[in-house]
GUGU-237750 format. One record per atom (N, C-alpha, C): atom name; x, y, z negated. Coordinates in nm, 2 decimals. Layout:
N
{r 'CA', {X, Y, Z}} ...
This chain:
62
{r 'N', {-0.70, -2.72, 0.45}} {r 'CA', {-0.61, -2.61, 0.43}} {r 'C', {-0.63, -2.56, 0.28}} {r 'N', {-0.51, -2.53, 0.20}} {r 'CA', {-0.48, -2.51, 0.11}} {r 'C', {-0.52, -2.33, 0.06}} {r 'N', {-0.63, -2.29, -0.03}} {r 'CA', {-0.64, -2.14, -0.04}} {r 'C', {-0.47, -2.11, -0.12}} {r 'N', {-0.43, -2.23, -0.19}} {r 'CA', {-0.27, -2.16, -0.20}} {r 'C', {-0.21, -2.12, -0.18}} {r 'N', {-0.16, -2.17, -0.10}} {r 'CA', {-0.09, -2.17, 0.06}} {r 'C', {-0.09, -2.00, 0.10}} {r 'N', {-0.21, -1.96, 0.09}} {r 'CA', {-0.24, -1.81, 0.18}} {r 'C', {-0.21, -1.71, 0.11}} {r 'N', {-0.16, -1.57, 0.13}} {r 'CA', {-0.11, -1.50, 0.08}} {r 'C', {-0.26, -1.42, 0.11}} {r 'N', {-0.32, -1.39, 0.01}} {r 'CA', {-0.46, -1.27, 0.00}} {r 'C', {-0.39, -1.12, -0.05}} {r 'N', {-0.47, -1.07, 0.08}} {r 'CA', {-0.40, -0.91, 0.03}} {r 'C', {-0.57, -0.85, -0.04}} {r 'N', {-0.52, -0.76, -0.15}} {r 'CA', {-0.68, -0.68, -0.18}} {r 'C', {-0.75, -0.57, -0.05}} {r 'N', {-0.83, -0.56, -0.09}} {r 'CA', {-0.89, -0.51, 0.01}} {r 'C', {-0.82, -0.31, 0.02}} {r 'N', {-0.78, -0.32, -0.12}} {r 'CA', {-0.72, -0.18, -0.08}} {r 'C', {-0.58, -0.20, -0.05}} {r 'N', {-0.51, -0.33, -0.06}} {r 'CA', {-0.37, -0.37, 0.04}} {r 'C', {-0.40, -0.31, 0.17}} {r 'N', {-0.52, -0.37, 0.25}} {r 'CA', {-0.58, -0.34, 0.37}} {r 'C', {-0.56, -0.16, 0.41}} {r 'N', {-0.65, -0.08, 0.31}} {r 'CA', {-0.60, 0.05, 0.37}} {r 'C', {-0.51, 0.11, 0.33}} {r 'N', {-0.38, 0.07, 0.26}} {r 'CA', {-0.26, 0.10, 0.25}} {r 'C', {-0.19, 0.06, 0.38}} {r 'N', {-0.18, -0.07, 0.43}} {r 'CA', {-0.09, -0.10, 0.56}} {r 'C', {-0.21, -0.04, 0.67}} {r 'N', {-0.35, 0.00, 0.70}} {r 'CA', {-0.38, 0.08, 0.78}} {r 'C', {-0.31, 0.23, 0.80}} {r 'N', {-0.30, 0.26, 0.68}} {r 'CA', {-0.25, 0.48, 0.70}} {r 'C', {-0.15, 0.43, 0.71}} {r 'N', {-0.05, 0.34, 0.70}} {r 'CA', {0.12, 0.33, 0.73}} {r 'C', {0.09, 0.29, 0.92}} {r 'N', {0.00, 0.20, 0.95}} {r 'CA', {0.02, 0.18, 1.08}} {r 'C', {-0.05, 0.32, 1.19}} {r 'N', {-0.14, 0.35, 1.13}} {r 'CA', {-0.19, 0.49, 1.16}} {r 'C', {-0.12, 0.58, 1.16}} {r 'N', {0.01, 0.64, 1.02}} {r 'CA', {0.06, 0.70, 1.09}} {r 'C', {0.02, 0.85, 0.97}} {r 'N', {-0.14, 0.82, 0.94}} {r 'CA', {-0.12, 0.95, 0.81}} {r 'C', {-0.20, 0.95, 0.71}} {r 'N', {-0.03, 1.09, 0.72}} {r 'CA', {0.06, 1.10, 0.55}} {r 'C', {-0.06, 1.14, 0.48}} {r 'N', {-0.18, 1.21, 0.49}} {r 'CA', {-0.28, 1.29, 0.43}} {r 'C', {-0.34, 1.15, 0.34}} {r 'N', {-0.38, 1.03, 0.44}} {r 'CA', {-0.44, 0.93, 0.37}} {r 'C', {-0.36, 0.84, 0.26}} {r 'N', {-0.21, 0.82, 0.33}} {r 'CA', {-0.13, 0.77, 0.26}} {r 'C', {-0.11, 0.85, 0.06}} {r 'N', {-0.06, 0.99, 0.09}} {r 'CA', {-0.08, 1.07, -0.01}} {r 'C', {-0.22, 1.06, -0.09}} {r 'N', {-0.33, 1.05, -0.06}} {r 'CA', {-0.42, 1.03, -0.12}} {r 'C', {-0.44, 0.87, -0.16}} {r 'N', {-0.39, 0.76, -0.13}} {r 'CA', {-0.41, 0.62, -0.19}} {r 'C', {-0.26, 0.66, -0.29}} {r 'N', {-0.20, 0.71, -0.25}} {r 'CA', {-0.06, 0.70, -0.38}} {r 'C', {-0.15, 0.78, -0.50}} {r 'N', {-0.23, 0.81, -0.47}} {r 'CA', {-0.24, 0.94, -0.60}} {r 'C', {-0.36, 0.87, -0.65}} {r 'N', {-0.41, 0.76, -0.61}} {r 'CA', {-0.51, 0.65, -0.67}} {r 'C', {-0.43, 0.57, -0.79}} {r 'N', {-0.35, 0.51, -0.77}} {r 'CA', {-0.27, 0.42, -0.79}} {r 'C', {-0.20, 0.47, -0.93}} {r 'N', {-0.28, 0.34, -1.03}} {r 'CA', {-0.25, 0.40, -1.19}} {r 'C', {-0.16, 0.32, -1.24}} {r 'N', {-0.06, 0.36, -1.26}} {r 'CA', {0.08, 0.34, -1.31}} {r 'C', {0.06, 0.21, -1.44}} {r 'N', {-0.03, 0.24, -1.48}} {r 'CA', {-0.05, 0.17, -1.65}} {r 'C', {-0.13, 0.03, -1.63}} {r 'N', {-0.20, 0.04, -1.52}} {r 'CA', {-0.24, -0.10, -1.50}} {r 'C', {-0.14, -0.19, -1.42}} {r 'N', {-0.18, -0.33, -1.46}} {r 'CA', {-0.09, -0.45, -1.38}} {r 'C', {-0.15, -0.46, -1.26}} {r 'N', {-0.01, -0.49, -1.13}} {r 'CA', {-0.06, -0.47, -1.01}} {r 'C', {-0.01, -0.61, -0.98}} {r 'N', {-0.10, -0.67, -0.89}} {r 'CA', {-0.02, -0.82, -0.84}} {r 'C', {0.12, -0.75, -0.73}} {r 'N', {0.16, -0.87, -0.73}} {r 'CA', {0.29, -0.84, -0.67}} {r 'C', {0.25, -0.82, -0.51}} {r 'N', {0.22, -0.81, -0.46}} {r 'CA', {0.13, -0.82, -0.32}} {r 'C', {0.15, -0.67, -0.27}} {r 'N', {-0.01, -0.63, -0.36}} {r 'CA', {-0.02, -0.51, -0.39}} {r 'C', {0.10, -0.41, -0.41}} {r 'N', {0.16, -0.44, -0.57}} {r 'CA', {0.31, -0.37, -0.55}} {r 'C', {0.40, -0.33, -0.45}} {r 'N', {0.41, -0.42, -0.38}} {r 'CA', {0.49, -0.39, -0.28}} {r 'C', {0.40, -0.35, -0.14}} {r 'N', {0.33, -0.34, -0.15}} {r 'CA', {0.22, -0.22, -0.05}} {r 'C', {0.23, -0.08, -0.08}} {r 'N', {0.21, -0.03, -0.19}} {r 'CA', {0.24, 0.05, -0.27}} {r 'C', {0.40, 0.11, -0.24}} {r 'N', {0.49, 0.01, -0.28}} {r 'CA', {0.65, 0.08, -0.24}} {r 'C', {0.67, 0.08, -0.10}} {r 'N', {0.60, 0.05, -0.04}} {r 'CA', {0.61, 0.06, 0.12}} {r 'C', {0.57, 0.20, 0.17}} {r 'N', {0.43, 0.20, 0.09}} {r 'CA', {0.36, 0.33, 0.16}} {r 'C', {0.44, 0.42, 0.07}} {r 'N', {0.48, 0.47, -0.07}} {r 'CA', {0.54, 0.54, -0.08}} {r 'C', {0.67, 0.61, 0.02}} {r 'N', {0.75, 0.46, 0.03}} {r 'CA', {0.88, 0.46, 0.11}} {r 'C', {0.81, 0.55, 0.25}} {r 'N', {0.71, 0.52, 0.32}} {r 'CA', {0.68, 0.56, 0.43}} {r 'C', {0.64, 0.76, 0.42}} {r 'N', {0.56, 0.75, 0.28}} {r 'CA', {0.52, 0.90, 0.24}} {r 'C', {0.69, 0.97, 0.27}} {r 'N', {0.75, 0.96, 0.23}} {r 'CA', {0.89, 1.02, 0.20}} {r 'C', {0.93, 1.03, 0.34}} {r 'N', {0.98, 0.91, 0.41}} {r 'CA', {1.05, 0.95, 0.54}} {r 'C', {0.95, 1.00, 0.64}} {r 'N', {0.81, 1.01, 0.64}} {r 'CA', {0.73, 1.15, 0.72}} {r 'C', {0.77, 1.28, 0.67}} {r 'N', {0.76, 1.31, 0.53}} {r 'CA', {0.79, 1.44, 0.49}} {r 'C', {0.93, 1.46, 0.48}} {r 'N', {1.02, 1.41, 0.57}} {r 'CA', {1.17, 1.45, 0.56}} {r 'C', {1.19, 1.45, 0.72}} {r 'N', {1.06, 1.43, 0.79}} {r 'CA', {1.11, 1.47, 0.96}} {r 'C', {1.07, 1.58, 0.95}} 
């Protein structure tokens, strides 16, 4: 098996899709407010990031 092949999430991918499957916004809001704009983010990451954001927003609008 090919390590190519696999898509590796970082380990803080991991507790970004945990507070989205959990559900909370308190943990979610505190990994967005980690998350330093100025550094390069693998694309992975990135879009763990625009998910949990997307997710912060439609909790605080129910």
């Amino acid at each position: 098996m090919s390590n190519a092949s696999q898509h590796t999430i970082p380990p803080y991918g991991v507790a970004i899709q945990s507070a989205i499957s959990e559900g909370k916004l308190p943990q979610m809001k505190a990994l967005l407010a980690t998350r330093d704009p100025k550094k390069s983010e693998a694309k992975d990451l990135r879009s763990a990031y625009e998910q949990l954001a997307k997710e912060v927003a439609r909790l605080e609008h129910h």
